[in-house]
C-alpha positions as a LaTeX table, in Angstrom:
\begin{tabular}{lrrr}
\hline
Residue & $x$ (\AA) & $y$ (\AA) & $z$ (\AA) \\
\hline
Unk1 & 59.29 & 100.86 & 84.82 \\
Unk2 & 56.83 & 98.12 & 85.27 \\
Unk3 & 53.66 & 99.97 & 84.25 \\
Unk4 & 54.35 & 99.62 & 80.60 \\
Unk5 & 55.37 & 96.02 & 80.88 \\
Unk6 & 52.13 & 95.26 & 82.93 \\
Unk7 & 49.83 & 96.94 & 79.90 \\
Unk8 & 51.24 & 94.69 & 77.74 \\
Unk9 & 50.91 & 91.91 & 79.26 \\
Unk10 & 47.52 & 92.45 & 80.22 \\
Unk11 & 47.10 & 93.27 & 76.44 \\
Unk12 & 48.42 & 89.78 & 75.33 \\
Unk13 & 50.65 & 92.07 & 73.24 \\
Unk14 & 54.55 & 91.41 & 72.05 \\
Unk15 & 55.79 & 94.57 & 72.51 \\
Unk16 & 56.11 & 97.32 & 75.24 \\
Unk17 & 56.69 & 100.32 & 72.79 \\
Unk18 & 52.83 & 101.44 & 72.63 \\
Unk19 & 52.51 & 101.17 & 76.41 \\
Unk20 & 55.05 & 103.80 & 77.31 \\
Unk21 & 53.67 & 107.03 & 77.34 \\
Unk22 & 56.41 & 109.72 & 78.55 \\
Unk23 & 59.80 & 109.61 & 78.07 \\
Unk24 & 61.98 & 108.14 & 81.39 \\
Unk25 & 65.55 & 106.76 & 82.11 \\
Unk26 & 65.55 & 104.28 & 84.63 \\
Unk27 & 69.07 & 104.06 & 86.49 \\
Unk28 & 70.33 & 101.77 & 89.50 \\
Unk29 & 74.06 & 101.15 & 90.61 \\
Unk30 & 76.11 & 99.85 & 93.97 \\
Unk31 & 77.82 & 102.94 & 95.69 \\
Unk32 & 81.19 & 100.89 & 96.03 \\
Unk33 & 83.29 & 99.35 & 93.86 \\
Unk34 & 83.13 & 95.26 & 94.15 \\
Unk35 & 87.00 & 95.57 & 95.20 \\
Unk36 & 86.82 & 97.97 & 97.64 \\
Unk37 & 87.95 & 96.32 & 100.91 \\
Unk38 & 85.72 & 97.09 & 104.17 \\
Unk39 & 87.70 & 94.01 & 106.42 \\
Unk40 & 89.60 & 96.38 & 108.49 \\
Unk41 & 86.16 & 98.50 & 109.80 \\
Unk42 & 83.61 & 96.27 & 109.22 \\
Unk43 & 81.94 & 96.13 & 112.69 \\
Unk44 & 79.28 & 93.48 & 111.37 \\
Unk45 & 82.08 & 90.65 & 111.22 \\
Unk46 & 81.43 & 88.81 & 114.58 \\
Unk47 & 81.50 & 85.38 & 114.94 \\
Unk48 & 78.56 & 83.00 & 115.04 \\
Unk49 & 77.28 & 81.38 & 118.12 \\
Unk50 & 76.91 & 77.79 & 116.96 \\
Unk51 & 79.98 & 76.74 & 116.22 \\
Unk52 & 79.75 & 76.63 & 112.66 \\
Unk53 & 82.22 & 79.67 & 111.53 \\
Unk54 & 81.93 & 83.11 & 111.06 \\
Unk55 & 79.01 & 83.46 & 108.74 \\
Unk56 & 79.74 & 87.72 & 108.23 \\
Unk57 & 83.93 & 87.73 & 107.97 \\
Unk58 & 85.06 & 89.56 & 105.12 \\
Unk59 & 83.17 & 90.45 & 101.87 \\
Unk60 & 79.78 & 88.73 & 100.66 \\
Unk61 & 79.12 & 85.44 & 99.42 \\
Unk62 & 78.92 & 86.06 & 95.66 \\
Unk63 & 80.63 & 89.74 & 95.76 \\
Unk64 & 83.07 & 88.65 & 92.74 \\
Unk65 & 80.20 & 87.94 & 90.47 \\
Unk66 & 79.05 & 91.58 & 90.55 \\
Unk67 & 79.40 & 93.72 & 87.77 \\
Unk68 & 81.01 & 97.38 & 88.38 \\
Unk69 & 78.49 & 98.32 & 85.93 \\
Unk70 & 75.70 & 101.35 & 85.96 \\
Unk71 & 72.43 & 100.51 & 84.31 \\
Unk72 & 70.57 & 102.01 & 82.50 \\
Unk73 & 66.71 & 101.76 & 80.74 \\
Unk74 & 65.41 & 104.13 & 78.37 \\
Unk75 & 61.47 & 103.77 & 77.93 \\
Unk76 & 61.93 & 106.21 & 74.89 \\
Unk77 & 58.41 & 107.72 & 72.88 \\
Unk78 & 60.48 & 108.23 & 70.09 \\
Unk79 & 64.46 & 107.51 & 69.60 \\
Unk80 & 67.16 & 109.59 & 70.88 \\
Unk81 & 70.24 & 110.04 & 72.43 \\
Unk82 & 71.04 & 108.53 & 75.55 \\
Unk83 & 74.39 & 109.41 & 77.74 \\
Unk84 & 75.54 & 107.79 & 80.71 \\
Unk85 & 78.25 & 109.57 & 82.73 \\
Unk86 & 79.96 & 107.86 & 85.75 \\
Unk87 & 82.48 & 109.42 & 87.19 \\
Unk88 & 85.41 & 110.33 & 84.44 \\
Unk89 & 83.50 & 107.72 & 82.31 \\
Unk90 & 80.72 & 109.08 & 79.40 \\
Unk91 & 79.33 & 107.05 & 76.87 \\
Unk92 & 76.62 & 108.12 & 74.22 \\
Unk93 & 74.08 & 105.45 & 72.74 \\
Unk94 & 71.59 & 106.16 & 70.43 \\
Unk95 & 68.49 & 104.47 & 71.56 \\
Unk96 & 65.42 & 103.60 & 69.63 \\
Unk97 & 61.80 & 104.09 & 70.34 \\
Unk98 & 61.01 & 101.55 & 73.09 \\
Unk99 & 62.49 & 99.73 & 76.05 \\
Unk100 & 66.42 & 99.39 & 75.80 \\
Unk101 & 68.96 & 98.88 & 78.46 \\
Unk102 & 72.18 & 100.20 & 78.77 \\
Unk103 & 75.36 & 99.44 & 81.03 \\
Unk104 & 78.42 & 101.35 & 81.57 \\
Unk105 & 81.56 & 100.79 & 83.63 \\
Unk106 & 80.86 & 102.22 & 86.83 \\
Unk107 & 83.72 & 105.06 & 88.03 \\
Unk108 & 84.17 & 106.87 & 91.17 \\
Unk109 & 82.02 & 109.93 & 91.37 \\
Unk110 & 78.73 & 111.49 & 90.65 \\
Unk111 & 76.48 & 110.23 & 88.01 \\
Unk112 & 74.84 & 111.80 & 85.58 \\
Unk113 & 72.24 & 110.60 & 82.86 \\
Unk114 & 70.94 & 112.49 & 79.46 \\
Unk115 & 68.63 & 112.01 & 77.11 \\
Unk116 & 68.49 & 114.42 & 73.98 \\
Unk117 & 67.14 & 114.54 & 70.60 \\
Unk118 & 67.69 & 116.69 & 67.93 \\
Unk119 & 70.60 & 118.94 & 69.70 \\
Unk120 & 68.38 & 119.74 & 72.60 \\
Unk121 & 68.59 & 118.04 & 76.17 \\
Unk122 & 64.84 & 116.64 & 77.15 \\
Unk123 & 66.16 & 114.63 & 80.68 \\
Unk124 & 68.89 & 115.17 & 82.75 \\
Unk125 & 69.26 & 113.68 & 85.86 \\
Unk126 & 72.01 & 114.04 & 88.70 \\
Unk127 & 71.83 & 110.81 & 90.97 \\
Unk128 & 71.66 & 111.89 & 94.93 \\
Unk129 & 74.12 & 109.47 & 95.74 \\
Unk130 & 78.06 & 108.92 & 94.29 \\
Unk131 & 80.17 & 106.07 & 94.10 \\
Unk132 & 82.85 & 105.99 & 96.51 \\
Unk133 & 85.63 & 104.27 & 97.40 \\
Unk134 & 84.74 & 104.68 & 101.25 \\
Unk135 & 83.39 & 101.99 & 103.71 \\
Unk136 & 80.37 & 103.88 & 104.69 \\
Unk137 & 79.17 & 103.26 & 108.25 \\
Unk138 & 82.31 & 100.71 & 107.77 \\
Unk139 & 80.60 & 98.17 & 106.67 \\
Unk140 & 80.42 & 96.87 & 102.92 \\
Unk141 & 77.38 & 97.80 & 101.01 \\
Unk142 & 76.39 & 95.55 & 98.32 \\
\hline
\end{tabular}
């Protein structure tokens, strides 16, 4: 995602747009919920040794400032249409020619991402990892 941003820089220019050269969506997301509760088999929660507290007891510092969100950036040649499916959730955004970020209420589940134009699919993408509503390794992962 950076290349783009780089050229134009390096171009003194104001816009990204000419820099991007192929088509991409650009997707990130936590694989847990912010409210999914870890306490009870989080083996990482061991108390400090200098007498100060527990610095790893319970969730993180900062966990309810999170956003359950998936994001999205389309680096689009031309404009299109952009859909964002997470879990039972699927929203469609039409998405101009350019850099333009996206976020969608992150669900339980796979996640998928389209990009089409004109009736006919030119990405898809199938991320390798869900969201769950499981403790993996029991620990939280922010």
């Amino acid at each position: 995602m950076a290349k783009p941003y780089i050229s134009a820089f390096h171009a003194g220019a104001t816009s990204v747009t000419p820099y991007i050269m192929a088509d991409q969506l650009i997707y990130w997301y936590r694989i847990n919920l912010r409210e999914l509760n870890c306490d009870a088999t989080d083996t990482t929660m061991v108390p400090a040794n200098n007498g100060s507290g527990n610095y790893f007891e319970g969730r993180p510092d900062g966990w309810q400032d999170m956003a359950n969100s998936v994001f999205v950036v389309a680096m689009l040649t031309s404009p299109g249409t952009v859909t964002i499916v997470s879990g039972g959730n699927e929203q469609t955004f039409n998405a101009p020619t350019g850099a333009t970020a996206f976020a969608v209420d992150m669900q339980v589940g796979q996640q998928q991402f389209f990009l089409t134009r004109n009736g006919a699919t030119v990405l898809s993408a199938a991320s390798l990892m869900d969201i769950t509503n499981v403790c993996k390794c029991g620990i939280y992962n922010f």
